[in-house]
N, C-alpha and C positions, 0 to 999 in steps of 0.2 A: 414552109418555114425553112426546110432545105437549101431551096432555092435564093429564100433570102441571103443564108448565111454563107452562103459560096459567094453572089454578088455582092455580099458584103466584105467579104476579102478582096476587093477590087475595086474599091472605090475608095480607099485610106485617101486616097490626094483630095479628094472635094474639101477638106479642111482648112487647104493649101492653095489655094487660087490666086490669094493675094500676095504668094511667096518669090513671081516669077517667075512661073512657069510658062513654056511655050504653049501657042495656040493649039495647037494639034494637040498635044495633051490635055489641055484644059478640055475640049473637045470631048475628047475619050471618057473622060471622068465626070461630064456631063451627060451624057448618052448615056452611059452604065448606072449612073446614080439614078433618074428616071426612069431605068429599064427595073429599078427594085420595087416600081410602085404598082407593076402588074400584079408581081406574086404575095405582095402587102395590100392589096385592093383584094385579091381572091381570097386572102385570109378572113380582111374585116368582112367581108360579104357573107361569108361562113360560120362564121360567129354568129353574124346576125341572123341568118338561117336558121341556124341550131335553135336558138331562143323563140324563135317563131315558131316552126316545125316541132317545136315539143309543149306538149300539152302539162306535163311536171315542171316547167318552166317559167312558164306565163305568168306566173301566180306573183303575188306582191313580195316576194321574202327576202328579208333584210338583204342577204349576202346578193342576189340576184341584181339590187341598184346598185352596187359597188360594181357590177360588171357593165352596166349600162353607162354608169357614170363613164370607167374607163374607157370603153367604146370610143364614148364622145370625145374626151380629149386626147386618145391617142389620134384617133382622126384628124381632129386638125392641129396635132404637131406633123402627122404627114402630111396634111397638107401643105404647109407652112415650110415642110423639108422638099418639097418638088420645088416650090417656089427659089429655095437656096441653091435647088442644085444647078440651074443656071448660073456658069461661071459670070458672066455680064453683072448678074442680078447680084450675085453675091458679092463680086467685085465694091457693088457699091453700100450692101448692106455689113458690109462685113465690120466685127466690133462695132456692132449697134447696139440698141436693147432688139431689134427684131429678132436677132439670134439666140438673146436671151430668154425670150419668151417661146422660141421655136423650140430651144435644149429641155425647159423646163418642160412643156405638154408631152413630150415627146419621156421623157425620162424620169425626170420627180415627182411629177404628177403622178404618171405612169405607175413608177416603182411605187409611189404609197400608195396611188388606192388598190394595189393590189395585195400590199402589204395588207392593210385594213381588211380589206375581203377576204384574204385566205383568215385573220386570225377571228375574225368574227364569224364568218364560218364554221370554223373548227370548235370555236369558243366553247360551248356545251359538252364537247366530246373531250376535251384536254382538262377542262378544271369542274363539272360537272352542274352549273349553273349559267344562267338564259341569260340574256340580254335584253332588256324592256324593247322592243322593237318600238313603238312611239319615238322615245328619246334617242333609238339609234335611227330612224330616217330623219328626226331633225338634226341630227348629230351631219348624217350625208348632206344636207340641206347645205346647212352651213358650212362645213368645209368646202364642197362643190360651189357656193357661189365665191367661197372667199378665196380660192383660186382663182378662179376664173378672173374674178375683179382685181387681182392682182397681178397675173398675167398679160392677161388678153390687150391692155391698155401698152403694152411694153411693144405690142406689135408696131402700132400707132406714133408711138414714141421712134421705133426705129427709121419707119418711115418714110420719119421728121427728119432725121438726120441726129438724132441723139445718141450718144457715142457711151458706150456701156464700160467702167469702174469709173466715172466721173461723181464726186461728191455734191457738187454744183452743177447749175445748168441755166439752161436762159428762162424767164417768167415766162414765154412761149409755152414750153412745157408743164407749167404746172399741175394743170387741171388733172392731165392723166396722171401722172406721180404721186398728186395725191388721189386720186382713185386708188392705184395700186397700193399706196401707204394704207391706206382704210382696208383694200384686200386681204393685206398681210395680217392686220391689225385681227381680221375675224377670222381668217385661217386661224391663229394662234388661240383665241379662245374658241376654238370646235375642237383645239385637242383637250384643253382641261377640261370643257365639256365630257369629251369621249372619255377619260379618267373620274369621273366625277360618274358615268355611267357604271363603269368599271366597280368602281367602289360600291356603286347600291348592289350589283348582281351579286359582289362577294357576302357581301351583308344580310341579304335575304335569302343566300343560301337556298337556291331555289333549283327542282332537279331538274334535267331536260330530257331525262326520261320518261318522268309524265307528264311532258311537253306531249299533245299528242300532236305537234308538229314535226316533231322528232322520231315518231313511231316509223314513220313511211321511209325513213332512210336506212339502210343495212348496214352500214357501220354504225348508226347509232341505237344497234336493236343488240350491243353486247353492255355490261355492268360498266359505270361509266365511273370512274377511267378504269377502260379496261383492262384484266387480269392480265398478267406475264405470259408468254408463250400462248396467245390466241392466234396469231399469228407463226408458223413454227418452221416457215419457209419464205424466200423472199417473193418478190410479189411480182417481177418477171418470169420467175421461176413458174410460178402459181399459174400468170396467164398464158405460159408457153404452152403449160402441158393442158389448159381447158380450153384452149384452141387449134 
């Protein structure tokens, strides 16, 4: 991740291809934007290790497909970003919907289901009741396809040559546009779904501490929400000195 983020203070220009820049540069910030996919390949690889290689892992738990989920689409929003970082490629993709649909796997996607995973995760331990796990993997269900279905088709669309804040566009494209309209359409009801979940957990007031799925985790083995000062030192602090 280091390594990303040094090569990523080096590639600001790939943004910039269609600005006029010389070849020799366009060059350079094609070579360095592909050289970010070795130590972004060794990360997802590592990821996926870990989830393999641990036996606490493997198991079905709600919060665990929210990482699987994001696996998969951050994956191919990098995919989709090697493909840009060809200055040529981009040249002609550029202000497409392919970009739009590259930004979003890569970023919005990204960022919520990660959001979703840490707060569902945490959910038991911050307000002291469960989450129906049934209704939260159909909850993953339907968000996950309703992205993707409203994504994925914007690829296709760029492809085409569909040129992205256009209001109108040619009958050529419909078919994907309305896919992606449908996409969006079920994206939006998995979130009042996932409120609609929300609401029964708080209603049934249900503890997660005699969740005995909860027993086997160490932070959730303290009086939920835990007391003031359980914690009485910071937590770099804590693992400097037990290591």
């Amino acid at each position: 991740m280091a390594r990303i983020g040094i090569l990523g203070f080096l590639v600001w220009a790939h943004h910039m291809f269609t600005m006029g820049i010389d070849i020799d540069t366009r060059s350079y910030f094609t070579r360095v934007t592909m050289l970010i996919a070795v130590p972004t390949g060794v990360k997802i690889f590592s990821w996926v290790r870990t989830i393999q290689g641990s036996k606490k892992l493997r198991n079905r738990d709600l919060s665990l497909i929210w990482v699987k989920g994001f696996l998969f689409l951050f994956t191919i929003g990098g995919l989709t970003g090697i493909i840009l970082a060809n200055s040529r490629v981009d040249m002609a993709l550029h202000d497409t919907y392919y970009v739009v649909a590259h930004f979003h796997y890569v970023l919005r996607i990204g960022a919520v289901f990660t959001i979703f995973l840490g707060f569902i995760h945490y959910f038991p331990l911050m307000t002291g009741g469960i989450l129906n796990e049934a209704l939260g993997k159909l909850h993953f269900l339907t968000l996950f396809l309703g992205v993707n279905l409203t994504f994925f088709p914007q690829h296709f669309l760029g492809l085409a040559g569909m040129p992205r804040r256009y209001y109108d566009f040619s009958g050529s494209y419909w078919i994907w546009h309305e896919i992606s309209r449908l996409g969006s359409y079920l994206s939006f009801f998995s979130l009042i779904f996932f409120f609609i979940i929300l609401r029964n957990s708080f209603l049934e007031k249900k503890s997660s501490f005699s969740n005995s799925k909860f027993l086997g985790r160490r932070e959730f083995n303290l009086n939920i929400p835990g007391p003031f000062h359980t914690i009485n030192e910071p937590f770099f602090t804590f693992v400097f000195k037990t290591h």
